[in-house]
N, C-alpha and C positions, 0 to 999 in steps of 0.2 A: 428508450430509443425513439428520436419524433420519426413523426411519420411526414414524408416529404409532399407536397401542394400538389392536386392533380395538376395540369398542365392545360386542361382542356374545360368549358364550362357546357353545360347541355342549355337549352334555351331557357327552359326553364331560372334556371339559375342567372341567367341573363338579365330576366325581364324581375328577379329581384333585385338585381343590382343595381336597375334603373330606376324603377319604381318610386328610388325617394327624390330624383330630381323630375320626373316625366313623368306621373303619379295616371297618364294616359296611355301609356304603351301598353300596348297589345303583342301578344303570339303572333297574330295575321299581320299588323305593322311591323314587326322584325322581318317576318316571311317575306311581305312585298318589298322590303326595302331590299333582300337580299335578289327578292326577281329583277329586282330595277339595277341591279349589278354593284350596287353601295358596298355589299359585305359579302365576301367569300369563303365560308366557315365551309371546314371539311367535314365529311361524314365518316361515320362508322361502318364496318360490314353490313350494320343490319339498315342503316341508312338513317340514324339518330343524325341530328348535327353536333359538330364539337365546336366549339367557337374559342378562341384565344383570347388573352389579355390584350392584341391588337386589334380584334374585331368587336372588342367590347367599347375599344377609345373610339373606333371610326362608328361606332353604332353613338355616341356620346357628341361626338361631333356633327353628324349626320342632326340629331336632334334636335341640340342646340342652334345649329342653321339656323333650322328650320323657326323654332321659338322665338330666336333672339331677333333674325337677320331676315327672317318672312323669303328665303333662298328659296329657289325651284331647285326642285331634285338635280337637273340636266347642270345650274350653276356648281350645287355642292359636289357632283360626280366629277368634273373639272377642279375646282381646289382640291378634293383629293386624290387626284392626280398628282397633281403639282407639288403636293404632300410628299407624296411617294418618290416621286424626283430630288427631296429635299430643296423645293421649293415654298415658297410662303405666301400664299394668296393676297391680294391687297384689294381694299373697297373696290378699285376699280375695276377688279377684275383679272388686270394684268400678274402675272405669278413672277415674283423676282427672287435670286437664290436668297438663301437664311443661313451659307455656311457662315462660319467664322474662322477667317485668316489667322487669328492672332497663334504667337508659336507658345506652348508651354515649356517653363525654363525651369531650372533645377538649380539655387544659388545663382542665378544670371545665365547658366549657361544651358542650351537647347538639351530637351528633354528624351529622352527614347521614345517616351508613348507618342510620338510626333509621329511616328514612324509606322505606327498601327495601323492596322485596314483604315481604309478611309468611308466615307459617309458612303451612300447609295445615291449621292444628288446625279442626274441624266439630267443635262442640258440640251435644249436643242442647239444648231449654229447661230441664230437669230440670236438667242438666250444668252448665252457666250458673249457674243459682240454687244448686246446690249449691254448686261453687267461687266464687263470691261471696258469698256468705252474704245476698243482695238476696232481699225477699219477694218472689210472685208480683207484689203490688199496686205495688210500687217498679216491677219492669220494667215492666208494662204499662204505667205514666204515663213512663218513660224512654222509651219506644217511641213512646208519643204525643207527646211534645213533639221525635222523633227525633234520642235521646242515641245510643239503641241500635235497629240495624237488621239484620233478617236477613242472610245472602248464602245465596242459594239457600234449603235447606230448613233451613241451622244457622247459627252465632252462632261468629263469627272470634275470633283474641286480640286483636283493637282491642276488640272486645264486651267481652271478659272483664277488660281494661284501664280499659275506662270502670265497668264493672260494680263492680267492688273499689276505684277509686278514691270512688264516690258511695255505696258503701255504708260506707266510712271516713268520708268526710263526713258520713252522718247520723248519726253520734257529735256532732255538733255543731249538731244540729237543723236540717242543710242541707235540702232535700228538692227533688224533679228539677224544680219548676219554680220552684223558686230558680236554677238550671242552665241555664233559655233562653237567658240571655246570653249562656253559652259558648260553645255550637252557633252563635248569629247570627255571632259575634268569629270563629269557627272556618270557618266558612263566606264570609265575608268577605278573610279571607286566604288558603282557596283560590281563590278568586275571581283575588285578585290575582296570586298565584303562576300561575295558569290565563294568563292575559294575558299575563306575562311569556313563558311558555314557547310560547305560540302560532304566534311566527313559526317556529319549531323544528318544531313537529308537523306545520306547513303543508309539511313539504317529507318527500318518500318514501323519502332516503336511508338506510343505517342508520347515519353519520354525525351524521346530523342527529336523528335517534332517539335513541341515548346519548347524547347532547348535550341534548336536552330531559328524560333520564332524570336526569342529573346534574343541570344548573340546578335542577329539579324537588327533588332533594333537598337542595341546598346551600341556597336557599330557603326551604325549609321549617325549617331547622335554624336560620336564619336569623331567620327568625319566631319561631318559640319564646324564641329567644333577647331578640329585642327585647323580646316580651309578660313576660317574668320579669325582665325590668330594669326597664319599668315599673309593675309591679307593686312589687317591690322598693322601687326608689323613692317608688311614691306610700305603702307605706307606715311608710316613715321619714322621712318630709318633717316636718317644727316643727311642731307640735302647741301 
């Protein structure tokens, strides 16, 4: 029987896993990088630190800055930032998103894992309107007819997905409340996918959990799929 990876590294075990790239690190270098706010490793009862396989990347990156790119701390505490936004820092400084649009298909036809939790990218408003190229007055009437809605205090890559798809659109004199039928049609099919997967939700196993996570997205992929066939169809019908 193997025996399963602890989950946690002690610093120790840190500073050998850097060692072969940054043959200069130090204990008291991990430490201050952590007072300087870079890395948030949790501790133990007894107040050991435990450190992640994510505080080992951002301890690697934090480094390498520092090595390669001769960064001040205060720079590299802002890229990762922008990190954690799923954002991608650029020379200049300025953080643009990194998500990627493109849809995964399954023999041509859209995929269920489309359908999956989405990224953790937070965009600011600014951020949004820059990567979309949507003027202020676009979103605000996208918001009002609710194309686009916050989550918390920023704006998801479903945002930034509807965002560049309706500013492509106004190449063609579309405008967002040409776009209420979307949201009703959109809203309507969660609706039903909701119904479906309800007896699922209704039970507290975590059987019945995946089981409503999956329906939930085999459905959805399912939908999409119908609404672009007749779409397709209606328009190549005889004329």
């Amino acid at each position: 029987m193997s025996v399963p990876a602890r989950a946690y590294l002690s610093i120790g075990e840190v500073l050998s896993k850097l060692r072969g790239d940054f043959p200069d690190i130090t204990i008291s270098k991990i430490r201050f990088l952590e007072s300087e706010g870079l890395i948030e490793p949790q501790r133990t009862p007894s107040g050991y630190r435990k450190f992640t396989s994510r505080d080992l990347d951002r301890l690697r990156y934090v480094l390498m800055a520092q090595r390669d790119q001769y960064l001040p701390l205060r720079v590299i505490k802002e890229n990762l930032d922008a990190l954690d936004r799923g954002l991608e820092p650029t020379a200049n400084g300025i953080a643009a998103p990194r998500v990627t649009l493109g849809i995964a298909t399954i023999d041509g036809e859209i995929a269920p894992a489309n359908f999956a939790e989405q990224s953790e990218m937070r965009l600011s408003r600014e951020e949004l309107l820059s990567a979309s190229a949507l003027s202020e007055a676009q979103l605000v009437e996208l918001e009002s007819f609710g194309l686009i809605t916050l989550r918390g205090r920023h704006y998801d890559a479903d945002a930034l997905a509807v965002a560049k798809a309706v500013a492509e659109m106004a190449a063609f004199g579309i405008e967002a409340r040409h776009l209420r039928s979307f949201k009703t049609a959109a809203d309507r099919e969660i609706g039903l996918i909701e119904q479906v997967i309800t007896p699922f939700t209704r039970q507290k196993s975590s059987e019945a959990k995946a089981r409503a996570e999956e329906v939930q997205k085999e459905m959805a992929a399912l939908s999409v799929r119908l609404h672009s066939s007749l779409v397709r169809s209606g328009l190549n019908r005889p004329r």
